[in-house]
Structures are given as C-alpha cells and as structure tokens.
C-alpha positions in Angstrom: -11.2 10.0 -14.7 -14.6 8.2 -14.4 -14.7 4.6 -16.0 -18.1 3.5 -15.9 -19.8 5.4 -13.3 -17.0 5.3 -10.6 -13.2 7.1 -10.8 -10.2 5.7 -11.2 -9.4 6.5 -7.5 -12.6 4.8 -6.8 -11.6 1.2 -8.1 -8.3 1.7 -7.0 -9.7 1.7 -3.4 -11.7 -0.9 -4.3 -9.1 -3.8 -5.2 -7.0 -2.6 -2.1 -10.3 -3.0 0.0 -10.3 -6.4 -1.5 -6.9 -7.3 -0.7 -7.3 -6.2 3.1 -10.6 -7.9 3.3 -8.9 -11.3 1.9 -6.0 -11.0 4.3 -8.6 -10.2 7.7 -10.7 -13.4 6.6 -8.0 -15.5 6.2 -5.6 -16.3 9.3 -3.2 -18.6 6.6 -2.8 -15.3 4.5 -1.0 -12.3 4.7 0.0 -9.8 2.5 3.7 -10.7 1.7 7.1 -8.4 0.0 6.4 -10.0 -3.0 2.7 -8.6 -3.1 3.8 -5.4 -1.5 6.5 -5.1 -4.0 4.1 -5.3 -7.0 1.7 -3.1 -5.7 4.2 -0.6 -5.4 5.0 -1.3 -8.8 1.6 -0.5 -9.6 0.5 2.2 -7.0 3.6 4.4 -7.0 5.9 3.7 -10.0 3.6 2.7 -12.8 0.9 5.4 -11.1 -1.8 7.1 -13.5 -2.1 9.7 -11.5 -0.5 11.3 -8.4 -3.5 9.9 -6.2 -2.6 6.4 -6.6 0.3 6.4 -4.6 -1.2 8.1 -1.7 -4.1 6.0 -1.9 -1.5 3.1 -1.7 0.2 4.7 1.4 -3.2 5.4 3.4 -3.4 1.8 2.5 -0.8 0.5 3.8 -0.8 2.8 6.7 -4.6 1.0 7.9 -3.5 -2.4 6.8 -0.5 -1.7 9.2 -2.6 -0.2 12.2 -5.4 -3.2 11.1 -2.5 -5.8 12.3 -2.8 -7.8 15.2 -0.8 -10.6 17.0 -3.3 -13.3 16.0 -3.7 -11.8 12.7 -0.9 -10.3 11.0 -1.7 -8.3 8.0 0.8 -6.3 7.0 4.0 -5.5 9.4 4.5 -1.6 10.2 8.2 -2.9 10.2 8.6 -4.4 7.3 6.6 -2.0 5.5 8.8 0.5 7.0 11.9 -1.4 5.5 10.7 -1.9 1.8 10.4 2.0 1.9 13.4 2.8 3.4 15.2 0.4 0.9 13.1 1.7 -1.8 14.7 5.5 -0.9 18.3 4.3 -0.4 18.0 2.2 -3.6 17.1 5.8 -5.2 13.2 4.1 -6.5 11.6 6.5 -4.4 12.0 10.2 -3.6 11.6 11.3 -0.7 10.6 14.7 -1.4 7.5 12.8 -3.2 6.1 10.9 -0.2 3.3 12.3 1.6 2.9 12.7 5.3 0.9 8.9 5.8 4.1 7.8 3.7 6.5 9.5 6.6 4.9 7.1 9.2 5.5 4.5 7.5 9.3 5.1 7.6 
C-alpha cells in the first residue's frame, strides 16, 4: 500500500530506524519492555499486514545483535523472554513466527 510515494512497509522501517538510531546516540537510553511491549502491540497484534511483524522481528533481531556492553540496546535475553511469555500466555502463535522470530526465542 503506497501512502505518499513510499509503502507502508517502507515507513514502518522507517520509525524503527528511528527508534534504533535514538537508542545508539544516546548511552542514557535504551529501548525498554514497556516500549517493546507497545510495539508489539503495534507490529504484531494490531498488524496491517503480515509484513509488519516480520519487519518488527528483523528489527529486533539487529537491535539485539547491534548491542554492546557499553551500549545496551535491546537485550537478546530479554527479548527472548517477552516472546516466550508472549507464547505461553497464548498472545502469540507459534506456528506464526518466522525464522528471525525463532532466534529470538
């Protein structure tokens, strides 16, 4: 679905560019369950279409693999919790993830 002259996918990407590029630049901010909650809110459950959530995967995936000691973006741990929690809790399916959403478990 274009809206203006870039897709939805597009601007998706965009905003969780954004996000990443606020959270590298900063060494007081990272990206916390609160915020990863509502994105998945966004991304996965409230999804337009079935690209969303991948692209939010892939996201956190690099955000994840992006992390370092000194500057701790997003925690391959953690995320791996929330989704693991989100599956037990029945929110998520786990016939729907994607392979990048497997190694995030």
């Amino acid at each position: 679905m274009l809206v203006g002259h870039h897709t939805h996918s597009d601007h998706s990407k965009k905003r969780l560019f954004f996000l990443k590029f606020l959270a590298t630049s900063s060494t007081e901010f990272a990206i916390s369950q609160t915020e990863l909650q509502h994105l998945y809110s966004v991304m996965v459950k409230g999804k337009i279409f079935d690209a969303d959530s991948d692209n939010f995967l892939l996201w956190c995936k690099t955000t994840c693999d992006q992390s370092t000691q000194l500057n701790q973006l997003l925690n391959l741990e953690d995320v791996g919790f929330f989704f693991t929690k989100k599956i037990e809790d029945g929110d998520l399916e786990i016939e729907s993830l994607s392979l990048t959403g497997f190694d995030l478990l």
